[in-house]
mmCIF file of the N, C-alpha and C atoms, coordinates in Angstrom:
data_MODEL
# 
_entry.id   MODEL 
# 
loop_
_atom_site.group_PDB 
_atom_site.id 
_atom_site.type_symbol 
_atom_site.label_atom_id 
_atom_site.label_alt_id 
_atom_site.label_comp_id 
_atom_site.label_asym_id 
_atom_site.label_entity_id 
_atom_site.label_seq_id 
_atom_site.pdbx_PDB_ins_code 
_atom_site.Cartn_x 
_atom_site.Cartn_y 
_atom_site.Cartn_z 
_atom_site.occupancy 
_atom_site.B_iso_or_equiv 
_atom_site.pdbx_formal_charge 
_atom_site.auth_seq_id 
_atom_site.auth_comp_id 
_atom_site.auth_asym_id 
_atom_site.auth_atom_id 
_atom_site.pdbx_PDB_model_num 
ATOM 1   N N  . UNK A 1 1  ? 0.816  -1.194 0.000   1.00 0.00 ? 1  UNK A N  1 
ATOM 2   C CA . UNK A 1 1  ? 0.000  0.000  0.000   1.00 0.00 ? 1  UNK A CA 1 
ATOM 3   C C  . UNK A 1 1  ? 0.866  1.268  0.000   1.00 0.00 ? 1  UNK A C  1 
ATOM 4   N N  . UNK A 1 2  ? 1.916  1.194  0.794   1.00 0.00 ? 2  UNK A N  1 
ATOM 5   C CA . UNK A 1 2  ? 2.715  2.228  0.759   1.00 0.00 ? 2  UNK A CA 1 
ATOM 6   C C  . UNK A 1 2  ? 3.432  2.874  -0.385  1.00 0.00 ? 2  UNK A C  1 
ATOM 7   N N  . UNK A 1 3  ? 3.959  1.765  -1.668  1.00 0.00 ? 3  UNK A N  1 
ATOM 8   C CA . UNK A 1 3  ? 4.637  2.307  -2.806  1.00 0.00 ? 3  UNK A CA 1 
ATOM 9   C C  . UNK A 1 3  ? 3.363  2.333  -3.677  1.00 0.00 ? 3  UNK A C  1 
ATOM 10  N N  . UNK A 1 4  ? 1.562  2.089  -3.623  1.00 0.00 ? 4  UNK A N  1 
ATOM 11  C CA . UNK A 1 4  ? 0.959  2.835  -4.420  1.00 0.00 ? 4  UNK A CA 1 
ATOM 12  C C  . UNK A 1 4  ? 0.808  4.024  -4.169  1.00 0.00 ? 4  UNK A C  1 
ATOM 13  N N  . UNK A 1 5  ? 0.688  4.511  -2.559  1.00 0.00 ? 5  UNK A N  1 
ATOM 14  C CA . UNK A 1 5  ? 0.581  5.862  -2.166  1.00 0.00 ? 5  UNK A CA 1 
ATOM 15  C C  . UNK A 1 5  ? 1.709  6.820  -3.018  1.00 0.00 ? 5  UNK A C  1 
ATOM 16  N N  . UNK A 1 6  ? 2.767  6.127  -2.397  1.00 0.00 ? 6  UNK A N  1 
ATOM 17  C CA . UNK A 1 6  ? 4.298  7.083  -3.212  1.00 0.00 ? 6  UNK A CA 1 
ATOM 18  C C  . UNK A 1 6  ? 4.236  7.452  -4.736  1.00 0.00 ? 6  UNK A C  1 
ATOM 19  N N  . UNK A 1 7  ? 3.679  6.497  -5.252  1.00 0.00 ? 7  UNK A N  1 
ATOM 20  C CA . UNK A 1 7  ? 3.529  6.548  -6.910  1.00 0.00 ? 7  UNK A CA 1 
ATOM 21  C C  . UNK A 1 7  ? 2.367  7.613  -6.652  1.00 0.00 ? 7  UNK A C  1 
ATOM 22  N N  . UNK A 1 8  ? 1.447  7.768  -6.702  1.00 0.00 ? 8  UNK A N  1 
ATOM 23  C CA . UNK A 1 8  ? 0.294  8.498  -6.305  1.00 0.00 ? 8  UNK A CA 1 
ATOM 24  C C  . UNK A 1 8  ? 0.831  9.795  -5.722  1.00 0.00 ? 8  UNK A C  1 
ATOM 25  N N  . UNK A 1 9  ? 1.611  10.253 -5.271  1.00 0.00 ? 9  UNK A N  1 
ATOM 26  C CA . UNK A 1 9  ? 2.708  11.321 -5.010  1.00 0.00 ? 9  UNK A CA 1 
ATOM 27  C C  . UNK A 1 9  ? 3.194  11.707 -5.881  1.00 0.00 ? 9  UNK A C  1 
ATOM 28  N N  . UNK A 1 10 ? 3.776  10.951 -6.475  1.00 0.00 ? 10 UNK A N  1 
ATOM 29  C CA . UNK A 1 10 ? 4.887  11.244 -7.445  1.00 0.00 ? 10 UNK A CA 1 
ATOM 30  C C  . UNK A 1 10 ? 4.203  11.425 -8.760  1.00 0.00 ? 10 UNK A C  1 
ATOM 31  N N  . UNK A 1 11 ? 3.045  10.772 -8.820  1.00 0.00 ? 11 UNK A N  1 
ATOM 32  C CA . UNK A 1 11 ? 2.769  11.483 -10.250 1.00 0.00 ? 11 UNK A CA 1 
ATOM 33  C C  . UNK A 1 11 ? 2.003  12.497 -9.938  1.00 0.00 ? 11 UNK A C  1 
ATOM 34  N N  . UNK A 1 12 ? 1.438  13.049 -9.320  1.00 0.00 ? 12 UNK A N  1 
ATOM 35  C CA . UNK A 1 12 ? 0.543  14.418 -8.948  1.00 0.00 ? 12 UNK A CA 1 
ATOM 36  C C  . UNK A 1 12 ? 1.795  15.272 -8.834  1.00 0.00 ? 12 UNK A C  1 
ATOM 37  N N  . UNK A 1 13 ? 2.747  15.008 -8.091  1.00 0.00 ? 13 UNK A N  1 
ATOM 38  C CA . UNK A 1 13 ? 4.018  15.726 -8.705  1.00 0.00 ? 13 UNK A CA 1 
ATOM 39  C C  . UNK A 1 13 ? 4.669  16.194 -9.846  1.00 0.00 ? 13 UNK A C  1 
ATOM 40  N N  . UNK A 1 14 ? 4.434  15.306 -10.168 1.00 0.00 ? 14 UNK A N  1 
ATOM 41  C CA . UNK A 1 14 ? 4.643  15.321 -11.612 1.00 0.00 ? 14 UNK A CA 1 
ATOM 42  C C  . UNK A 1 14 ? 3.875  16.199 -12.683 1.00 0.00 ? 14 UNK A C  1 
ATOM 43  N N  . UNK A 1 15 ? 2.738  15.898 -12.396 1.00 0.00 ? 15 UNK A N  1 
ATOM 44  C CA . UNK A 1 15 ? 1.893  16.561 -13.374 1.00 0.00 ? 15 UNK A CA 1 
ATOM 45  C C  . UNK A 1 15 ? 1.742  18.332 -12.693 1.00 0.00 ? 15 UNK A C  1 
ATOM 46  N N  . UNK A 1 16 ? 1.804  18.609 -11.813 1.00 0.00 ? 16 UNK A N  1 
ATOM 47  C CA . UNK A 1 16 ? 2.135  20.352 -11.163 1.00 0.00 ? 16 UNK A CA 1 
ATOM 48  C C  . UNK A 1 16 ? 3.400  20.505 -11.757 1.00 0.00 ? 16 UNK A C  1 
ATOM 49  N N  . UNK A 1 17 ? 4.224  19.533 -11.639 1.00 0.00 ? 17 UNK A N  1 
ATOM 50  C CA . UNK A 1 17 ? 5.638  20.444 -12.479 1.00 0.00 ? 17 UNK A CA 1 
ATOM 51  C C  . UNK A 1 17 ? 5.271  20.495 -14.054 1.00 0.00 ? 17 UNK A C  1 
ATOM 52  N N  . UNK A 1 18 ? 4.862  19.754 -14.885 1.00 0.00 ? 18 UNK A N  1 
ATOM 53  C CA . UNK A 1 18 ? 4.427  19.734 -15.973 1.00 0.00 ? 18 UNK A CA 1 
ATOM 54  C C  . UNK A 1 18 ? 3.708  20.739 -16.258 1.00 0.00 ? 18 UNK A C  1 
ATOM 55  N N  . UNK A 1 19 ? 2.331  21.136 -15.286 1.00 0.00 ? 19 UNK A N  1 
ATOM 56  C CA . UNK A 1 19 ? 1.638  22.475 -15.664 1.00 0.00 ? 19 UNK A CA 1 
ATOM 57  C C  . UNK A 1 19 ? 2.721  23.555 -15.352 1.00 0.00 ? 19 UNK A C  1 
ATOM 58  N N  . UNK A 1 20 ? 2.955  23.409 -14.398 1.00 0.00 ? 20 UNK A N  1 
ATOM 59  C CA . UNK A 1 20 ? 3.761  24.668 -14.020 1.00 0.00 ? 20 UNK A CA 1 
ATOM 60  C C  . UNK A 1 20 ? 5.177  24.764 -15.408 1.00 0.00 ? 20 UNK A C  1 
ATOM 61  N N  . UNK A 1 21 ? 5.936  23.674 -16.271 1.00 0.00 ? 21 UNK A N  1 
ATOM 62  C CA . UNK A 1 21 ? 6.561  24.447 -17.067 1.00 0.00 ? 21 UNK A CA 1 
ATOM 63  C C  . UNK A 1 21 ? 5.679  24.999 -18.150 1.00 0.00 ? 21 UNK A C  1 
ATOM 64  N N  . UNK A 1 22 ? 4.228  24.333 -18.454 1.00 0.00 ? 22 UNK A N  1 
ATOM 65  C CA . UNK A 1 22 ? 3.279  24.278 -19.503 1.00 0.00 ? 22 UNK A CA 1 
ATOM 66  C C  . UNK A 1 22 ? 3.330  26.135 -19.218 1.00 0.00 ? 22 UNK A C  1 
ATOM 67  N N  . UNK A 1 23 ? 2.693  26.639 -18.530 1.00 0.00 ? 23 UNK A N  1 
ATOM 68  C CA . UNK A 1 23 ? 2.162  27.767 -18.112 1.00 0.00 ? 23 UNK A CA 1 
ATOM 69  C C  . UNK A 1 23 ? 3.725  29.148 -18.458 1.00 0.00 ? 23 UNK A C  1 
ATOM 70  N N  . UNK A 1 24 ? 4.856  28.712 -18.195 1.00 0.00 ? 24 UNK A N  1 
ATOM 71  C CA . UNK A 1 24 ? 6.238  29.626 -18.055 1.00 0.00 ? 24 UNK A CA 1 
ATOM 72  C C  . UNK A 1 24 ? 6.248  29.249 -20.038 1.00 0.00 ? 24 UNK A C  1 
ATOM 73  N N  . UNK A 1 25 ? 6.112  28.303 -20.270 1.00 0.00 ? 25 UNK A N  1 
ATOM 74  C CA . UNK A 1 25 ? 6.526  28.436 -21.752 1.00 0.00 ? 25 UNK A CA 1 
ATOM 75  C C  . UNK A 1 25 ? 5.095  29.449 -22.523 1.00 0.00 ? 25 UNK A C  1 
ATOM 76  N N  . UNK A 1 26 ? 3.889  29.154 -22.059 1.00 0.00 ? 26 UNK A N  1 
ATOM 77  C CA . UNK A 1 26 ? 3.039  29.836 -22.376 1.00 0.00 ? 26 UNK A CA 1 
ATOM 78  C C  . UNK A 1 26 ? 3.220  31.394 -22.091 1.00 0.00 ? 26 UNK A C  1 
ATOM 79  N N  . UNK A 1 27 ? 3.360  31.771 -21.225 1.00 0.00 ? 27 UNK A N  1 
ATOM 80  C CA . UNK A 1 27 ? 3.876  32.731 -20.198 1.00 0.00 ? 27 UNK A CA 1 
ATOM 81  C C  . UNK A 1 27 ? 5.220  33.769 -21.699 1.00 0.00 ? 27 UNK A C  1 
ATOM 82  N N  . UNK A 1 28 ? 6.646  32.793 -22.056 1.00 0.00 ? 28 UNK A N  1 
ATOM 83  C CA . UNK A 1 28 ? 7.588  33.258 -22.747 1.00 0.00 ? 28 UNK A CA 1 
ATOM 84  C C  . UNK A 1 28 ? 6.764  33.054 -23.801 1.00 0.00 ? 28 UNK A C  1 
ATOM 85  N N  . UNK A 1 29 ? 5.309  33.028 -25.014 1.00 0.00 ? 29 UNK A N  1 
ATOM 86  C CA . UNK A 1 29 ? 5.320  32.581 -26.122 1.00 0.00 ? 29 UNK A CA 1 
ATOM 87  C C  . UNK A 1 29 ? 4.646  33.829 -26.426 1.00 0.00 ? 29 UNK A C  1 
ATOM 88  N N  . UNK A 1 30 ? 3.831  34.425 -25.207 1.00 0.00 ? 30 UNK A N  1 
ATOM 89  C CA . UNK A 1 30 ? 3.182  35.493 -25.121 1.00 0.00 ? 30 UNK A CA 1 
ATOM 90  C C  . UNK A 1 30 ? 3.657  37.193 -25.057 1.00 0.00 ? 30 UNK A C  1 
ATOM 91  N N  . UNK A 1 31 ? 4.884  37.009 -24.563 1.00 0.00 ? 31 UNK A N  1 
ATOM 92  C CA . UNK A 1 31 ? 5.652  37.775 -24.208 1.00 0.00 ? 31 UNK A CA 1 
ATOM 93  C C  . UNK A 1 31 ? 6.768  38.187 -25.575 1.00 0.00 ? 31 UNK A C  1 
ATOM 94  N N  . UNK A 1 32 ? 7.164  36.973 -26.085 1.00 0.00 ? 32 UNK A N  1 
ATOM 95  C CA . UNK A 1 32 ? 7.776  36.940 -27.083 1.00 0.00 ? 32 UNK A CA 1 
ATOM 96  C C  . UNK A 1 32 ? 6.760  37.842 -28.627 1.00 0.00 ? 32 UNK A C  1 
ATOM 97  N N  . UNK A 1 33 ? 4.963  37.252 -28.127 1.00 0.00 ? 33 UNK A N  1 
ATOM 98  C CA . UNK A 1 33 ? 4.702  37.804 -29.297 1.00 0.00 ? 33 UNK A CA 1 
ATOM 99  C C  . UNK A 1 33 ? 4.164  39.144 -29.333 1.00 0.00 ? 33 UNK A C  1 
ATOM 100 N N  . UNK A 1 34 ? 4.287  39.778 -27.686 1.00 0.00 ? 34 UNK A N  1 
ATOM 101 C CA . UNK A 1 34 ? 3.733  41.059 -27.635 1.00 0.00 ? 34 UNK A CA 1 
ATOM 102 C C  . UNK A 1 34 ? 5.031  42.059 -28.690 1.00 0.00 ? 34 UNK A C  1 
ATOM 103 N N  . UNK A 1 35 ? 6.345  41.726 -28.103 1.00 0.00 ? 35 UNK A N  1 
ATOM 104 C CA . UNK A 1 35 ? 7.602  42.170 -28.257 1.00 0.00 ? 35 UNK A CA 1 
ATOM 105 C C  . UNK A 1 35 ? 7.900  42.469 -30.084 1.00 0.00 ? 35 UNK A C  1 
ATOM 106 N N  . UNK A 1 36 ? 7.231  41.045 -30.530 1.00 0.00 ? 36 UNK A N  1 
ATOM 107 C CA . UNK A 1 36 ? 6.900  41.237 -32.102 1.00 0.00 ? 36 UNK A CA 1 
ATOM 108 C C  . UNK A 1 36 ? 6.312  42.004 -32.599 1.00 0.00 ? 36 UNK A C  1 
ATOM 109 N N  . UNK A 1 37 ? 4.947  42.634 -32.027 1.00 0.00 ? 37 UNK A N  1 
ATOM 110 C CA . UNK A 1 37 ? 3.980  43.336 -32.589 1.00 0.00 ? 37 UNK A CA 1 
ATOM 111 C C  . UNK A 1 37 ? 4.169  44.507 -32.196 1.00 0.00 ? 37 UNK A C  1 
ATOM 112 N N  . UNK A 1 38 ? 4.623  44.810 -30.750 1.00 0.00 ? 38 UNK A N  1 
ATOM 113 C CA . UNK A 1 38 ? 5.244  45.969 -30.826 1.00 0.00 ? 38 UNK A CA 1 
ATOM 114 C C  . UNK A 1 38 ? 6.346  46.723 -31.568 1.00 0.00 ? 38 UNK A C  1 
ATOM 115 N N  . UNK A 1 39 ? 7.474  45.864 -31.884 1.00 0.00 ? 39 UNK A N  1 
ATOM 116 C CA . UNK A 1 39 ? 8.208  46.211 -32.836 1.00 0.00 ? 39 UNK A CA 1 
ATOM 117 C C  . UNK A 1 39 ? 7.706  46.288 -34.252 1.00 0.00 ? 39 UNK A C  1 
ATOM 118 N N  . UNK A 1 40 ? 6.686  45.576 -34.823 1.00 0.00 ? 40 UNK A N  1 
ATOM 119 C CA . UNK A 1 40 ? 6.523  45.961 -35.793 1.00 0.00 ? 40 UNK A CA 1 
ATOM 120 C C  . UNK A 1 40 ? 5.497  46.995 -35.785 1.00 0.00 ? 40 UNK A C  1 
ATOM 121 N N  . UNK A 1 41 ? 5.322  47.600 -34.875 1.00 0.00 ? 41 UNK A N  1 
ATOM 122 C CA . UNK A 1 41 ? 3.774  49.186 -34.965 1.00 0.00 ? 41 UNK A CA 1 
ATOM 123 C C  . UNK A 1 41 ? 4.801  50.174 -34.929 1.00 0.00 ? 41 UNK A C  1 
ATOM 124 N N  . UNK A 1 42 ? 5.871  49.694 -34.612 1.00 0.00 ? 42 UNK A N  1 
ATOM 125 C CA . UNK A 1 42 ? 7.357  50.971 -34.457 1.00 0.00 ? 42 UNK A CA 1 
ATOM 126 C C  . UNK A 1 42 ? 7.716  51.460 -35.475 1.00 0.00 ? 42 UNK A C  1 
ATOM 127 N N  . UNK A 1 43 ? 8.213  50.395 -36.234 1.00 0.00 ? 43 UNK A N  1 
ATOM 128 C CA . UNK A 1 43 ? 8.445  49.969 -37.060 1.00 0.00 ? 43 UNK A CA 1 
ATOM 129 C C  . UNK A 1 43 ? 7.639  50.356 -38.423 1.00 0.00 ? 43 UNK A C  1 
ATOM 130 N N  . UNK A 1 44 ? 6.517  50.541 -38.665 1.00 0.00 ? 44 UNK A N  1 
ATOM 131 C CA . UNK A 1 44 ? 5.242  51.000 -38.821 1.00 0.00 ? 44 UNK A CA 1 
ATOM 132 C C  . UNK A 1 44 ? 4.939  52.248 -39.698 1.00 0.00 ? 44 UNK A C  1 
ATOM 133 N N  . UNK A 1 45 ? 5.549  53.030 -37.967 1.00 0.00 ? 45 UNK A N  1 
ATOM 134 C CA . UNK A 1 45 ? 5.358  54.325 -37.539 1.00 0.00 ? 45 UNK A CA 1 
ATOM 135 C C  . UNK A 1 45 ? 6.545  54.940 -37.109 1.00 0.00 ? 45 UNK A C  1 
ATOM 136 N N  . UNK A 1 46 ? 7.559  55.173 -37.490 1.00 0.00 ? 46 UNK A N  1 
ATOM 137 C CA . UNK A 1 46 ? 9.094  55.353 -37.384 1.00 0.00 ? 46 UNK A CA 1 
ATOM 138 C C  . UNK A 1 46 ? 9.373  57.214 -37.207 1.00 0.00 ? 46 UNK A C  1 
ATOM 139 N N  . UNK A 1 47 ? 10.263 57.401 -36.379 1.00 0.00 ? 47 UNK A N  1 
ATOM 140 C CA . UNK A 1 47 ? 10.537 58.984 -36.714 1.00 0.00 ? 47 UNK A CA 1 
ATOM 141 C C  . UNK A 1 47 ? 10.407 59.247 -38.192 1.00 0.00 ? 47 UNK A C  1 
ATOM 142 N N  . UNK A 1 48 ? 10.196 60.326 -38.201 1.00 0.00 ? 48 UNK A N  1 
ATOM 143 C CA . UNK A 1 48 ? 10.184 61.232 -39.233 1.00 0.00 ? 48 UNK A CA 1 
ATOM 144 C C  . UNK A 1 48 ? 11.548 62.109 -39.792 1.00 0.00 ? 48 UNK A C  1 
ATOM 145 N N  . UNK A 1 49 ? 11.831 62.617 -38.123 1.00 0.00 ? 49 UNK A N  1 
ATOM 146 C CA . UNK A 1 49 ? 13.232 63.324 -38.523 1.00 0.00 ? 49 UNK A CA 1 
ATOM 147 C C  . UNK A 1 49 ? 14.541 63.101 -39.491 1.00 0.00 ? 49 UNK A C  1 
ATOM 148 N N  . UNK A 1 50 ? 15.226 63.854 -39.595 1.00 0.00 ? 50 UNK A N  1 
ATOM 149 C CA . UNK A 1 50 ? 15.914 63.000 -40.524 1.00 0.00 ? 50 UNK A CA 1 
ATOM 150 C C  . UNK A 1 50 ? 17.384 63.578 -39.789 1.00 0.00 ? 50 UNK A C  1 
ATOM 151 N N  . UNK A 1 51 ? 17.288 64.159 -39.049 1.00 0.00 ? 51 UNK A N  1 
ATOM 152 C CA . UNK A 1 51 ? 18.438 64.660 -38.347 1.00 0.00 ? 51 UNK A CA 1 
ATOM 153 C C  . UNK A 1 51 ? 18.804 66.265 -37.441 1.00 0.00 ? 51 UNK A C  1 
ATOM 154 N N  . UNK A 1 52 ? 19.045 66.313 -36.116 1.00 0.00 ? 52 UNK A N  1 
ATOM 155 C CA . UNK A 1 52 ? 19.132 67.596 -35.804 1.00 0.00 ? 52 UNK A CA 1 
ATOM 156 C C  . UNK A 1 52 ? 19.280 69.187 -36.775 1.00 0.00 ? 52 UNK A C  1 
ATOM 157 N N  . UNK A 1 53 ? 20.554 68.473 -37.632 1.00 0.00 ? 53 UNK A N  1 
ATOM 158 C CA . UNK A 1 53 ? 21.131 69.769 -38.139 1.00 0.00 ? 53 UNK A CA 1 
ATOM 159 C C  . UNK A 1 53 ? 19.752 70.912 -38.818 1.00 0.00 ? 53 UNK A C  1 
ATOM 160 N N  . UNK A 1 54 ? 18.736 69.870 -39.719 1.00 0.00 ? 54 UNK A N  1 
ATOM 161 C CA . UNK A 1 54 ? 17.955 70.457 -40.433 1.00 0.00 ? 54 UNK A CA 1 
ATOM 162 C C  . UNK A 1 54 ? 17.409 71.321 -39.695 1.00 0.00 ? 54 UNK A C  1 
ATOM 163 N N  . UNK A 1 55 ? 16.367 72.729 -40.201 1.00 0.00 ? 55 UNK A N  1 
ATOM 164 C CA . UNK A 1 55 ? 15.836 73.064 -39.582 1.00 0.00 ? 55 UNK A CA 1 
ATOM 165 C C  . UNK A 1 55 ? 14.482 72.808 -39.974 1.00 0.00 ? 55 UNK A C  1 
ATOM 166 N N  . UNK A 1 56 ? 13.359 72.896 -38.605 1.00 0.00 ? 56 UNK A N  1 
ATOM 167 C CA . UNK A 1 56 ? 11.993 72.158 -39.016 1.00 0.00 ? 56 UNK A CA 1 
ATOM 168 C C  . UNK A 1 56 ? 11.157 72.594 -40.266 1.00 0.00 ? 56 UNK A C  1 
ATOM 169 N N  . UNK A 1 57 ? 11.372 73.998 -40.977 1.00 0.00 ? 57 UNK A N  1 
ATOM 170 C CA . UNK A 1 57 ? 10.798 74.631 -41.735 1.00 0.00 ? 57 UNK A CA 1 
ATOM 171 C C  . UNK A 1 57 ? 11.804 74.929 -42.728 1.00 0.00 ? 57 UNK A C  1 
ATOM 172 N N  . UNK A 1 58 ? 11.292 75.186 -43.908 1.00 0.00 ? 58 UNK A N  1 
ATOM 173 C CA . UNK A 1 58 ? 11.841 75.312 -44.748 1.00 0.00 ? 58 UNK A CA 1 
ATOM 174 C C  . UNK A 1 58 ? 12.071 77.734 -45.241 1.00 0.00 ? 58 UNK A C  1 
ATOM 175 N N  . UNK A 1 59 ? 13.122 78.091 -45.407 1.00 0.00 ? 59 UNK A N  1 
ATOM 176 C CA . UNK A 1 59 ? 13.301 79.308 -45.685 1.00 0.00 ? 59 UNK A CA 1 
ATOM 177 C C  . UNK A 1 59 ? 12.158 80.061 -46.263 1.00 0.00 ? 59 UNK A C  1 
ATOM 178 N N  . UNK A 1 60 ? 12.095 81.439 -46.004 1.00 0.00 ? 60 UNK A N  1 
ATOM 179 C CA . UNK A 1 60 ? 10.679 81.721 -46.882 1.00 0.00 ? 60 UNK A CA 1 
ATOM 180 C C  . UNK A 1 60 ? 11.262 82.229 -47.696 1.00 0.00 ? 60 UNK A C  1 
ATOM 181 N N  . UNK A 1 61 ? 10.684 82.747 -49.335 1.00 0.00 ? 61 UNK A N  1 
ATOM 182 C CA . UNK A 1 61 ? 11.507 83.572 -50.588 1.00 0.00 ? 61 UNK A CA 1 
ATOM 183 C C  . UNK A 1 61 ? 11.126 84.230 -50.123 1.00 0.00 ? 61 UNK A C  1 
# 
């Protein structure tokens, strides 16, 4: 009775570590694809400037 109990341990063990990496990879797949979509709305939508020196307006005649 005692090594069905232990088995009975050990796999309920088992299966919490299993969710628990299930959930951290879910966790990095999500994270990974916010990081994507944010870079690409950047990406997107990019400065405009093209460099200090210019000035914002152009001379009047």
């Amino acid at each position: 009775m005692f090594e069905y109990e232990m088995h009975q341990l050990r796999a309920a063990d088992l299966t919490r570590e299993a969710d628990r990496r299930r959930l951290l990879r879910e966790a990095r797949e999500a994270k990974a694809a916010r990081a994507e979509r944010r870079s690409a709305r950047q990406e997107a939508e990019g400065r405009v400037s093209t460099g200090q020196w210019r000035t914002r307006f152009t001379r009047a005649a």
